[in-house]
OpenMM code with the backbone's topology and positions (N, CA, C; nanometers):
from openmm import Vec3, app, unit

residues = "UNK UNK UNK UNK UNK UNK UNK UNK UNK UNK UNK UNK UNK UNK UNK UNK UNK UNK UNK UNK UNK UNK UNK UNK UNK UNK UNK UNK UNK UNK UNK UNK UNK UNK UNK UNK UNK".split()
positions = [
    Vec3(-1.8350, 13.0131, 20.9886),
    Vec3(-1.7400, 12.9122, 21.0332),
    Vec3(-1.8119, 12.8116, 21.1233),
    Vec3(-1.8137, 12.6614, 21.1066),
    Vec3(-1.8687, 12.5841, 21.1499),
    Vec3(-1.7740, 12.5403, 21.3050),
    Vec3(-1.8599, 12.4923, 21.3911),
    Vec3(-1.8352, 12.4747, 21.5106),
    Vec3(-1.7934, 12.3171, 21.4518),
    Vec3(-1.7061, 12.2804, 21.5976),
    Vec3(-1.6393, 12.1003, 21.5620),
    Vec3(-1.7071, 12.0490, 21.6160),
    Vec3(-1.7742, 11.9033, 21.6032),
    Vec3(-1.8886, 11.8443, 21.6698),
    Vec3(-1.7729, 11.8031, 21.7951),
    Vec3(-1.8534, 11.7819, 21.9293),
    Vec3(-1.8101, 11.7800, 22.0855),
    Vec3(-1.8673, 11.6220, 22.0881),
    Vec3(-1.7053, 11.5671, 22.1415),
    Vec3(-1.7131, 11.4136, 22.1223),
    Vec3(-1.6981, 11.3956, 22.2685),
    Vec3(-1.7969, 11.3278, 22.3194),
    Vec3(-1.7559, 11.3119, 22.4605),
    Vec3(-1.6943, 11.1377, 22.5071),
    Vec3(-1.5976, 11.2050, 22.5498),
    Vec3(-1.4907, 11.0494, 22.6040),
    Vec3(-1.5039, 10.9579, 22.6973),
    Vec3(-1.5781, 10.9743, 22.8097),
    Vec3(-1.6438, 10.9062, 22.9136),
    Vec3(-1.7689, 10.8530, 22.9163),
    Vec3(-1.8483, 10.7463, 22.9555),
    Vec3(-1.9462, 10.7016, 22.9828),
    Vec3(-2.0053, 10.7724, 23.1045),
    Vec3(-2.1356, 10.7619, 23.0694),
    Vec3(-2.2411, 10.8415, 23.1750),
    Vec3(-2.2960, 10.7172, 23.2540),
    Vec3(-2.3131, 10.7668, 23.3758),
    Vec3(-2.3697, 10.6538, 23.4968),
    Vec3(-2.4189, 10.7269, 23.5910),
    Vec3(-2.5944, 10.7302, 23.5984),
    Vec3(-2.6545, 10.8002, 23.7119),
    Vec3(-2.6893, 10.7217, 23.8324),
    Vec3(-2.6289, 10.7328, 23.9215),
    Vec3(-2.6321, 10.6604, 24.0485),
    Vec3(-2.7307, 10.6864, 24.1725),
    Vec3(-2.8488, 10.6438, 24.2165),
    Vec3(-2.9238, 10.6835, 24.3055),
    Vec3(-2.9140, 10.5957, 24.3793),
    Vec3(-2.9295, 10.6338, 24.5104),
    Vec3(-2.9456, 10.5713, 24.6516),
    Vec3(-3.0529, 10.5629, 24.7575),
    Vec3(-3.1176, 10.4989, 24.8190),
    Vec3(-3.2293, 10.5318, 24.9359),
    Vec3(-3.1481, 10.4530, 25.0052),
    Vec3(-3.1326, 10.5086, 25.1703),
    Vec3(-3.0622, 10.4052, 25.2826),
    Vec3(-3.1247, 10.5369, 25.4063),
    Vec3(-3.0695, 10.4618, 25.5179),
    Vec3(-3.0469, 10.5497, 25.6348),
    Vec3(-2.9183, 10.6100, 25.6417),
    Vec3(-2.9724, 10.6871, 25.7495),
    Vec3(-2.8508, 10.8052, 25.7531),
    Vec3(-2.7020, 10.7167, 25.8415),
    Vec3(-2.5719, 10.7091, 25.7476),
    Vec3(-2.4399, 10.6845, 25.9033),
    Vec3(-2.4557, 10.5337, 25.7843),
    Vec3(-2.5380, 10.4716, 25.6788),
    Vec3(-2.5096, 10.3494, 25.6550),
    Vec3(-2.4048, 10.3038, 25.4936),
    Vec3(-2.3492, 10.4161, 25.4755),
    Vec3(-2.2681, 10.3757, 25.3758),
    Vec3(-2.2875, 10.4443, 25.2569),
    Vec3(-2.4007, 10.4982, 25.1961),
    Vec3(-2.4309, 10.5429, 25.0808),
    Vec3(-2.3241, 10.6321, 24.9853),
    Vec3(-2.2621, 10.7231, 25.0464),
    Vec3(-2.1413, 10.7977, 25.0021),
    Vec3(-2.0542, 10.7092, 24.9646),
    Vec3(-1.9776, 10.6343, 25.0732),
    Vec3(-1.8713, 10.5836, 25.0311),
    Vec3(-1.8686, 10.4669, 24.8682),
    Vec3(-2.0227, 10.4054, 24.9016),
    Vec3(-2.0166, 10.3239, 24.8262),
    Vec3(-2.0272, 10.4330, 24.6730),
    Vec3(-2.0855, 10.5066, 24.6767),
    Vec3(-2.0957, 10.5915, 24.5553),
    Vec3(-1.9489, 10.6743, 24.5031),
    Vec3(-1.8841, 10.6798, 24.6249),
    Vec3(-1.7663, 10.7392, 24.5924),
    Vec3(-1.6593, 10.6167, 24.5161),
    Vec3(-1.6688, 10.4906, 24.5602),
    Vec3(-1.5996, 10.4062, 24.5122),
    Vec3(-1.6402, 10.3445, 24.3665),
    Vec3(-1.7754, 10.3305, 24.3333),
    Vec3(-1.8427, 10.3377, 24.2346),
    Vec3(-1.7683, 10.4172, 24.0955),
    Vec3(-1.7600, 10.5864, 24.1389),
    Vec3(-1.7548, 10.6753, 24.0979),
    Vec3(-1.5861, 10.6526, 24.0547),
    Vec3(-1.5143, 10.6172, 24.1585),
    Vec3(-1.3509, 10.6201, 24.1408),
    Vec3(-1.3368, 10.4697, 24.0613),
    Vec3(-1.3808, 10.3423, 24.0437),
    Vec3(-1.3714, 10.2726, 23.9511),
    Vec3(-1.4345, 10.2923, 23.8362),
    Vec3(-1.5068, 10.3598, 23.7952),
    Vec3(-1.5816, 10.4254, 23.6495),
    Vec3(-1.4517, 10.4895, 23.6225),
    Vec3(-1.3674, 10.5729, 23.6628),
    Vec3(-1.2683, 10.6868, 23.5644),
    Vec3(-1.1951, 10.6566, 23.5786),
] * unit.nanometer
topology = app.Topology()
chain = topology.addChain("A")
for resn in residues:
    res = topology.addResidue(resn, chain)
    for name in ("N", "CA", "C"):
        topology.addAtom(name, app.Element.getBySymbol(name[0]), res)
């Protein structure tokens, strides 16, 4: 019995950051992250 090919529904987006520490990096990735889905 054949397996169903796995269709994936979302776009992929790898997000990296270099900053200092206390300057934003999270949030901006979190907002990033919440307008992608």
């Amino acid at each position: 019995m054949a397996k169903e090919k796995f269709v994936r529904g979302k776009e992929h987006l790898n997000v990296g950051t270099i900053g200092h520490v206390d300057h934003g990096k999270t949030t901006l990735t979190a907002a990033i992250t919440y307008v992608q889905s």
